[in-house]
N, C-alpha and C positions, 0 to 999 in steps of 0.2 A: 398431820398425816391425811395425805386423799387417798379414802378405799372405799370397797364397794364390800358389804355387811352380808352374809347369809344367817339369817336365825329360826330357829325351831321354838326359842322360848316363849312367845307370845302363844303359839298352839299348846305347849306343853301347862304355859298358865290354866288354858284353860279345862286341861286336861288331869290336877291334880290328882285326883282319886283314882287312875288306875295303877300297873302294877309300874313297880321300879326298872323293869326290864324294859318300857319305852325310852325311859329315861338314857337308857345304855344304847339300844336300839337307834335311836334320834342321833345322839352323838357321835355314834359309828357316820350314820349317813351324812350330819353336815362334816366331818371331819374328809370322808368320801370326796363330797360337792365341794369343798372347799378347795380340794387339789386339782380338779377338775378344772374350776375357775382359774385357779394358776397358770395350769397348764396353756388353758383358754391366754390369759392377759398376753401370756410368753409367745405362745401364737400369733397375735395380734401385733408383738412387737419384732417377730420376725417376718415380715412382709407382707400381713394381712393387711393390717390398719398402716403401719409406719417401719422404713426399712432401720434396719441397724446399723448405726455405722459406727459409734463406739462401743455401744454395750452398758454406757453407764446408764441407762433409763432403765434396761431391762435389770440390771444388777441390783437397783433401787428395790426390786419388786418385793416384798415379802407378804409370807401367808399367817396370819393367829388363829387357833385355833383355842376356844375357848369353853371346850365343854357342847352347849346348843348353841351356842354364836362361831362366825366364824368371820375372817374378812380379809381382803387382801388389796393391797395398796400401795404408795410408794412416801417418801419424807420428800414433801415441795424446796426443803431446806439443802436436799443432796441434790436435786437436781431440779432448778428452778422452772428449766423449759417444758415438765412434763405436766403441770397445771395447762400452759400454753397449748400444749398437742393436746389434752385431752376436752378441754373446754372453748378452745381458739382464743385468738386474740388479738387486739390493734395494737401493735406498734409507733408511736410514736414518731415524730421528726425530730432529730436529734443530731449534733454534732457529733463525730469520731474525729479525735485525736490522738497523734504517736503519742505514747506517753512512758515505754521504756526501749525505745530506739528513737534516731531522728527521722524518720517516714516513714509512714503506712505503704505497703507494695501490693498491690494487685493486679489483675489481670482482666485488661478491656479489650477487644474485640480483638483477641490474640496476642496485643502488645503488651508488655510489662512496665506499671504505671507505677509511680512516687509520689507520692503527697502529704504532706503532713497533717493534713484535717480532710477529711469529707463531707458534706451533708448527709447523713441517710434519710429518704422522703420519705420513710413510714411504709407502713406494710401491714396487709391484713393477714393473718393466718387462721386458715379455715379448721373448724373442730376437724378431729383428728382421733375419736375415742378408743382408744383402748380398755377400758379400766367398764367404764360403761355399757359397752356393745356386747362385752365377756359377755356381763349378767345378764344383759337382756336376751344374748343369744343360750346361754343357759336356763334364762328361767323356765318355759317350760320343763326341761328335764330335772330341776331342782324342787318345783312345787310338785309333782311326779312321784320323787324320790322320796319327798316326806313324807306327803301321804301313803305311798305304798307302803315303808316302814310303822306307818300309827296303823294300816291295815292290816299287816302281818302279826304286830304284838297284839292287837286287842284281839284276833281270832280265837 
């Protein structure tokens, strides 16, 4: 899985001795921040960062919530090209061939073209972050949130 992680536990480590109501307090808030991010990614993939054209990148998305962790991310395994969009990528040179019809059909400067093999010349695909930008463009208001919560309970 590629996700982007929100945690309180590293501050709460160091914050053992006070009361158990941080502990619920925290939890509240990344469970909070964690939807938030959601929200964020789903934005991102409706025409911030990358438009939508089937749906299935965006339907990949899921959010865990784990208590002071939190994360939201997609399976590279259901949809291989969102590694691709999110991190960019080269392309290869590679042959395409028909392989359950007898030609490949597409469409060259209006005409509609037949072939049964193509070369494809490779191609660069530029980052494209979704997953990434969320956090970033959250973090401020998540390291915010935390603190303000470990402000409110130890008062």
């Amino acid at each position: 899985m590629i996700e982007v992680t929100i945690s309180a536990a590293d501050a709460l480590g160091r914050l053992r001795d006070l009361p158990p109501a941080l502990a619920s307090r925290l939890s509240s808030v990344v469970a909070t921040l964690a939807q938030r991010l959601y929200d964020r990614v789903e934005d991102n993939l409706s025409g911030v960062v990358l438009k939508r054209r089937t749906g299935r990148l965006a339907a990949s998305i899921v959010q865990q919530v784990d208590g002071l962790s939190a994360s939201v991310g997609f399976d590279p395994a259901a949809v291989p090209y969102g590694a691709a969009q999110e991190f960019g990528a080269d392309l290869r040179a590679h042959l395409i061939a028909a392989r359950n019809a007898r030609a490949l059909s597409f469409v060259v400067a209006g005409k509609r073209v037949f072939a049964k093999r193509v070369m494809f010349p490779g191609a660069h695909l530029p980052e494209r972050s979704f997953l990434r930008s969320a956090l970033a463009d959250l973090a401020p208001e998540i390291g915010a949130a935390i603190a303000a919560a470990v402000a409110e309970t130890i008062e």
